[in-house]
C-alpha positions in Angstrom: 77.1 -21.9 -128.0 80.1 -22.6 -129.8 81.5 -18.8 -128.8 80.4 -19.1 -125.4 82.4 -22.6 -125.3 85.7 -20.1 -125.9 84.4 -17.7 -123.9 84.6 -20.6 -120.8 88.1 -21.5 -121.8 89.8 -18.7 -122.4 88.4 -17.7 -118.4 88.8 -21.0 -117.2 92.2 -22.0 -118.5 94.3 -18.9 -118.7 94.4 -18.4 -114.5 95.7 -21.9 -114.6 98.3 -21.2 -117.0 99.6 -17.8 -115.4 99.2 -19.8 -111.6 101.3 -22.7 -113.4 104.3 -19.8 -114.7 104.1 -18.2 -111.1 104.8 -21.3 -109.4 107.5 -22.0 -112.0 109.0 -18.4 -111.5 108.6 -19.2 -107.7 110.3 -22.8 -107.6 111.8 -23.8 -104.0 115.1 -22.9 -103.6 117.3 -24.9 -101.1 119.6 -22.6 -99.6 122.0 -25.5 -98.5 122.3 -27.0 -101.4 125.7 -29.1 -102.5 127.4 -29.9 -105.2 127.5 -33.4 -104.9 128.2 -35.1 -108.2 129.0 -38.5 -110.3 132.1 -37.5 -112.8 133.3 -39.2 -115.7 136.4 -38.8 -117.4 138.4 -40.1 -120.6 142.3 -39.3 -120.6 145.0 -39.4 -122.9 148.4 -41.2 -120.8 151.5 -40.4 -121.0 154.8 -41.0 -119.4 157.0 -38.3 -118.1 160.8 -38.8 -117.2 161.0 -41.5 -119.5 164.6 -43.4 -120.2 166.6 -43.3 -123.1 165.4 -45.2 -126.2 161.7 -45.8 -124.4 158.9 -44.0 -126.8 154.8 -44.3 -126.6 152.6 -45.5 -129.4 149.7 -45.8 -130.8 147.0 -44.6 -128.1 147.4 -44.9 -124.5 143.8 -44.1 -123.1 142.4 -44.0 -119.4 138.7 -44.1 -117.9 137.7 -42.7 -114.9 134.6 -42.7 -112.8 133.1 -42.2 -109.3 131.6 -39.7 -107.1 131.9 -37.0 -105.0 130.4 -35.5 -101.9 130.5 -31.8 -102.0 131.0 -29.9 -98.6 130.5 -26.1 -98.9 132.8 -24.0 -96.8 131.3 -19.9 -97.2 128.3 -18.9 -96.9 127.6 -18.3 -100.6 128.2 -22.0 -100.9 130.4 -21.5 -104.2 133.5 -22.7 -102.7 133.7 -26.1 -101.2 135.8 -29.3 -100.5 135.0 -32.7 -102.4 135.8 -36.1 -101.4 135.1 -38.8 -103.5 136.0 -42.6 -104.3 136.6 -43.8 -107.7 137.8 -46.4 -110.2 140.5 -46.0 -113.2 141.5 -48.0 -116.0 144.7 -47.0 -117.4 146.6 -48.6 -120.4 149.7 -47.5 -121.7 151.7 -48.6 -125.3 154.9 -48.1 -125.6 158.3 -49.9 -126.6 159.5 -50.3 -122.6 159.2 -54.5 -122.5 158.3 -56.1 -119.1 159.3 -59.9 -118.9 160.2 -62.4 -116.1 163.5 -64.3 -115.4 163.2 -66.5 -112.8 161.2 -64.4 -110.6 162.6 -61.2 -111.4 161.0 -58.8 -113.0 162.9 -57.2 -116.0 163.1 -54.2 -118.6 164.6 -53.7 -121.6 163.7 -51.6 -124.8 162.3 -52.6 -127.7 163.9 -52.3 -131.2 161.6 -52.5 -134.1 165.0 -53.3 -136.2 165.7 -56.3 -134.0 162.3 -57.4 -133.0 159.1 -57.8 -134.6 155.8 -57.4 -132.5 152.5 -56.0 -132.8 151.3 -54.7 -129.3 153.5 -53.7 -126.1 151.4 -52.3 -123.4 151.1 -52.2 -119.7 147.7 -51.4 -117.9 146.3 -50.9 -114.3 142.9 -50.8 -112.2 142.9 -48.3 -109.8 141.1 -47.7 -106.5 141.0 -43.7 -106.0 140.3 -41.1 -104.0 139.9 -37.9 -104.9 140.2 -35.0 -102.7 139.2 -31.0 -104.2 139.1 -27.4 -103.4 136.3 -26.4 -105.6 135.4 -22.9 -107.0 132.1 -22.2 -108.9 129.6 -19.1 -110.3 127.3 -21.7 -109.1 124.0 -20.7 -106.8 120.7 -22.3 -105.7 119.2 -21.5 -108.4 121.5 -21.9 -111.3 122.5 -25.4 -112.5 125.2 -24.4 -115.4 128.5 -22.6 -114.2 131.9 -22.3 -114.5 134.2 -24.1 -112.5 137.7 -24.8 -111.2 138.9 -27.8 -109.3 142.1 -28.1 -107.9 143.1 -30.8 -105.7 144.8 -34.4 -105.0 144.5 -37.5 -105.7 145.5 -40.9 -104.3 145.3 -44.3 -105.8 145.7 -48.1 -104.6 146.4 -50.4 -107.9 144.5 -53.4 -107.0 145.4 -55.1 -110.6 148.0 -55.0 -113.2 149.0 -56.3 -116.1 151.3 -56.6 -119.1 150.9 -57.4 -122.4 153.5 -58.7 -126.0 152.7 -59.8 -128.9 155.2 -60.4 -131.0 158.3 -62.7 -132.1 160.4 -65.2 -130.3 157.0 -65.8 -128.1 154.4 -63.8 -126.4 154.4 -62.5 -122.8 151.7 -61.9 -120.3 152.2 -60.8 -116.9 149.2 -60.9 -114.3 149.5 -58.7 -110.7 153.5 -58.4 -111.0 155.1 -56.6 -108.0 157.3 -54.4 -110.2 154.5 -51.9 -109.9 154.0 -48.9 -107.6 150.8 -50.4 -105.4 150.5 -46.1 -104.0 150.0 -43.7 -106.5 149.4 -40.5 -106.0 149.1 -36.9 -107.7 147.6 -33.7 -108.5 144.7 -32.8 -110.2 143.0 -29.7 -112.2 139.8 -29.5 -113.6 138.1 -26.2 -115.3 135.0 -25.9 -117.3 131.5 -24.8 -118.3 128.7 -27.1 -117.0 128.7 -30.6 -118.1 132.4 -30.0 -120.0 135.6 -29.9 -118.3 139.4 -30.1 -119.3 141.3 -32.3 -116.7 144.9 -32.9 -115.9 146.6 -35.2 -113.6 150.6 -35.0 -112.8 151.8 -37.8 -110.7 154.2 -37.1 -107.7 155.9 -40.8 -107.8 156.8 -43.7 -109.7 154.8 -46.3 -111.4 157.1 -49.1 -110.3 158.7 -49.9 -107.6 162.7 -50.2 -107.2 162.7 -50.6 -111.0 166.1 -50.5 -113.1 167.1 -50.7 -116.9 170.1 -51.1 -118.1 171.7 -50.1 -114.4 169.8 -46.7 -114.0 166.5 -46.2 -112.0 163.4 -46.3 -113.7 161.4 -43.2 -112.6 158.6 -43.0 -114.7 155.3 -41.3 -113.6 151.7 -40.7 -115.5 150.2 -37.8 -116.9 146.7 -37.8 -117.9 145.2 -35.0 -119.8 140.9 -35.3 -121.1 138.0 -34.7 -120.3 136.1 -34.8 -117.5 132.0 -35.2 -117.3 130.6 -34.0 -114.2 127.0 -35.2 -113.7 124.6 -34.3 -110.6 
């Protein structure tokens, strides 16, 4: 009985098991499939064209996140166009001090020699829109691929704010005009699968019609990470 009971089974089980790997082997494919994914990123900030005497410190970090619709544009479906929407969160320490005097927004540089704080940062939240030409060895069937994204990316800065701590007195500044409300700039991205390397190069200034000591204040933000792109 008890061989007879392996007998029934092995005859019994193993056509299951073979039907279960030939469906597997013969999953649906969708032929019109997209791309369409949440990402995630995680920058490092800096400034570029930065005025004499202004220096970064400590670590000026961004977050990113959002999604984008994927719209294939060849018939092998590994090059399309995203669009997505977004939000960022960018902070930025540095020496560059952002204060009020009656009404006006002013900048001067800091001097450790002459002044003692322990924080000098300015941040901003950030509506965006990503737009992308997007290459991939991606097919219906194969969900980890190399990839390049090139594109742009525009940005409406629906909060801001400023931040010193230090000596005579601290200063806070909430949604100041000095800043750029438009920003705008282009983007890379180029990976395997999940992990990406991602820059960002900004085409304009962070504030607007912005002076130190007499000269224009031109600074613009580039962000280099990661980038996590998640289907």
């Amino acid at each position: 009985m008890k061989y007879l009971l392996i007998i029934f089974t092995v005859l019994f089980c193993a056509p299951m098991v073979i039907a279960q790997k030939d469906m597997d082997n013969k999953r649906v494919v969708d032929s019109l499939y997209r791309e369409d994914q949440f990402y995630l990123g995680i920058t490092y900030n800096l400034l570029s064209k930065k005025p004499s005497g202004v220096s970064q410190n400590e670590f000026s970090s961004g977050l990113h996140f959002g999604v984008i619709r994927d719209i294939p544009i060849n018939k092998d479906r590994n090059k399309a166009i995203g669009v997505g929407l977004g939000l960022s969160f960018n902070a930025y320490n540095q020496n560059l001090l952002i204060s009020e005097d009656n009404n006006v927004t002013t900048f001067s540089v800091l001097n450790s020699d002459d002044v003692e704080y322990s924080k000098n940062k300015f941040y901003t939240y950030i509506v965006e829109m990503p737009i992308q030409f997007r290459w991939r060895t991606s097919s219906a069937s194969e969900y980890s691929f190399w990839r390049i994204y090139t594109g742009f990316k525009a940005g409406y800065v629906f909060s801001n704010g400023t931040k010193f701590l230090g000596n005579p007195s601290d200063v806070k500044l909430t949604n100041s005009d000095a800043f750029n409300k438009l920003q705008y700039g282009l983007t890379f991205s180029a990976g395997y699968n999940t992990w990406n390397f991602y820059l960002y190069y900004g085409l304009n200034d962070m504030f607007e019609n912005a002076e130190i000591s007499g000269e224009g204040l031109d600074m613009s933000a580039i962000k280099v990470g990661l980038m996590f792109y998640i289907l």
